[in-house]
N, C-alpha and C positions, 0 to 999 in steps of 0.2 A: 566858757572854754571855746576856744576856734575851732571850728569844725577844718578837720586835716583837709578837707573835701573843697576850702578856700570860703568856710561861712555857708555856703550853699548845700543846701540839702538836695540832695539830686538821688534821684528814683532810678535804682538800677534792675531792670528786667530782666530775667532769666528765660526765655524760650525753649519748653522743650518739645521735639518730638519725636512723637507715639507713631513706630509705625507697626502698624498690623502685618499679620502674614494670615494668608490662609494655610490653615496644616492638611497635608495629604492623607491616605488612609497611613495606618503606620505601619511599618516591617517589622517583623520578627528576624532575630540574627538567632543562627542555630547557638544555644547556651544552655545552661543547666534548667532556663524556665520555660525556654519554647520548644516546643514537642510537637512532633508532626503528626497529624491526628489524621489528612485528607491529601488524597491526592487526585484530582481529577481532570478529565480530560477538557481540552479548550478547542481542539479540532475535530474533523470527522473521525469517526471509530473505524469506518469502513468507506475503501477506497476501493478503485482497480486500476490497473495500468498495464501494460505490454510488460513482460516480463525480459528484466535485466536495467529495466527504465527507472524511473525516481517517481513514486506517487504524485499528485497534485499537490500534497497539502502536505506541508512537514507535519509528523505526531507531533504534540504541542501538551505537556499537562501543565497544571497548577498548583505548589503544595500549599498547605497553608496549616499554622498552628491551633492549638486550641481553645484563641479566643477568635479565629477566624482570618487570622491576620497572612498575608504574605510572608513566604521564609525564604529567606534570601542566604545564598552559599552551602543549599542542601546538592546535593550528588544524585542526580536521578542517572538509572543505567536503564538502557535502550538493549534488548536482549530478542536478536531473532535468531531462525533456526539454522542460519552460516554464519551471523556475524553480530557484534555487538558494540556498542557507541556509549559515551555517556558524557552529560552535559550539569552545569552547575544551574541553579535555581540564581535569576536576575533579582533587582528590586523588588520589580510585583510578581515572583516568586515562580514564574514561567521558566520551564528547559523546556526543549525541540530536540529534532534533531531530521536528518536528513535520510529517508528510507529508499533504496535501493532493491528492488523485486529480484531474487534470484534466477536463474534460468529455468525451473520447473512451474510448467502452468499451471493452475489449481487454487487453492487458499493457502495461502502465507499471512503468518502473524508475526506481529509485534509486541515484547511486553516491556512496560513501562514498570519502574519498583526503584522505590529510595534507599538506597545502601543502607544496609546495617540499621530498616525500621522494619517491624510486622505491618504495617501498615497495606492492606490490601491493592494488590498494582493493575495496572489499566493494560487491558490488553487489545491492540487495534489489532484489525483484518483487511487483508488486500485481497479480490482477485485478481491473480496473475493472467493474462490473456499471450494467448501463445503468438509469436510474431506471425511475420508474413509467409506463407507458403512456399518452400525453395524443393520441396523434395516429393515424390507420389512412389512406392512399392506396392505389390501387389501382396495382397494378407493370405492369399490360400495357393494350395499347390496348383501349379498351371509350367505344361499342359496336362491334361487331363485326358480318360480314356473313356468311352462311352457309346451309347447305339445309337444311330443318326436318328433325326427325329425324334429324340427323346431330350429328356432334360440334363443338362451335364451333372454330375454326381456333388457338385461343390461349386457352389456361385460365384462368380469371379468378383473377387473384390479389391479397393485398394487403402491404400491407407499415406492421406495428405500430411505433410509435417513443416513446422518449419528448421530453421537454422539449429535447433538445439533439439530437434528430437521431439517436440509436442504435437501432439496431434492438432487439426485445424481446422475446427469448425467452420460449417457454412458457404463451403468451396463446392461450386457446383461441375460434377466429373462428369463426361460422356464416355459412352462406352459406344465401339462401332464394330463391324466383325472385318478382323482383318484377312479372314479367308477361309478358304472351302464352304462358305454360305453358314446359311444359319439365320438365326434372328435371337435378339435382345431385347428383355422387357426388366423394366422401364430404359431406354436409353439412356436416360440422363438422371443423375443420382446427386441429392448435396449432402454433402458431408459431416458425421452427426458429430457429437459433442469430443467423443476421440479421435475426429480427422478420418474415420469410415466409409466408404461408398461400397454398397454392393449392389450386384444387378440382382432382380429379383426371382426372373427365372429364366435362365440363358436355354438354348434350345440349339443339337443339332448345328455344334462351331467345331472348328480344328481349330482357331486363332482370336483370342478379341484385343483390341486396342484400345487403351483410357487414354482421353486427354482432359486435361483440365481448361 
């Protein structure tokens, strides 16, 4: 019989190719098999910043299920003590979000917690540091009544603040007599952790003057 091929046997090659991939770690999508077992943080826990300002470092967790995997399209909520944020879980199962320090200096937190899991939440800490110094009152009654040469009844003090009312450390105050004589010990006073300066033991004023 003729070979339909014209007689000739002719070798016909098939080339195939294999391409490889490399596989990434794999994701979990939230579904009836992935369960959030872990949430934990990928940023610093504790921060500080000028208070009203934006930390350094966006909170940053991680969730992941319980075979370790990244969960992708979980709802993590960002929960402080004005205000609250919430961001969805990426591929490798990271939400952030953007912290904003309130107007009172001191420690403010952050808590981090996946909606609608018991899953135990990551709570970060900032301290707030009080702005720049815009304001100086004096903290005790003035003037004062007393016997010359002697120590006035109540130590003149004042009290450094900034823009929002915080006190403000480490502002160095003088105090000088602004009349009928006297003298002031120590003159020069810096300001303790609540924005405080007092003189230690004024003597024998009708007037004193702080300047910063």
């Amino acid at each position: 019989m003729r070979s339909p091929l014209g007689g000739n046997r002719h070798r016909i090659v098939v080339a195939l190719a294999i391409v490889s991939a490399t596989c990434s770690e794999p994701t979990a999508r939230v579904d009836d098999t992935a369960v959030v077992t872990s949430i934990v943080a990928t940023s610093a826990l504790t921060q500080s910043a000028i208070v009203t300002t934006v930390v350094p470092s966006n909170p940053t967790v991680r969730v992941v299920d319980q075979h370790g995997r990244p969960m992708v399209g979980v709802v993590v909520l960002f929960s402080g003590r004005t205000s609250g944020t919430q961001d969805v879980t990426s591929a490798d199962g990271l939400a952030s979000t953007t912290w904003r320090l309130d107007a009172v200096a001191g420690s403010q937190s952050l808590v981090a917690s996946v909606r609608g899991s018991k899953v135990p939440p990551i709570t970060f800490a900032a301290a707030a540091l009080a702005d720049s110094a815009t304001a100086m009152n004096a903290s005790v009654l003035w003037p004062q009544a007393g016997i010359a040469s002697s120590p006035a009844p109540s130590a003149p003090a004042v009290i450094v603040t900034d823009a929002f009312q915080n006190g403000k450390a480490g502002i160095e105050v003088t105090f000088e007599i602004g009349g009928g004589g006297g003298s002031v010990t120590p003159a020069t006073v810096v300001t303790d952790a609540d924005g405080r300066a007092a003189v230690a033991r004024p003597a024998s004023l009708s007037s004193i003057d702080a300047a910063t």
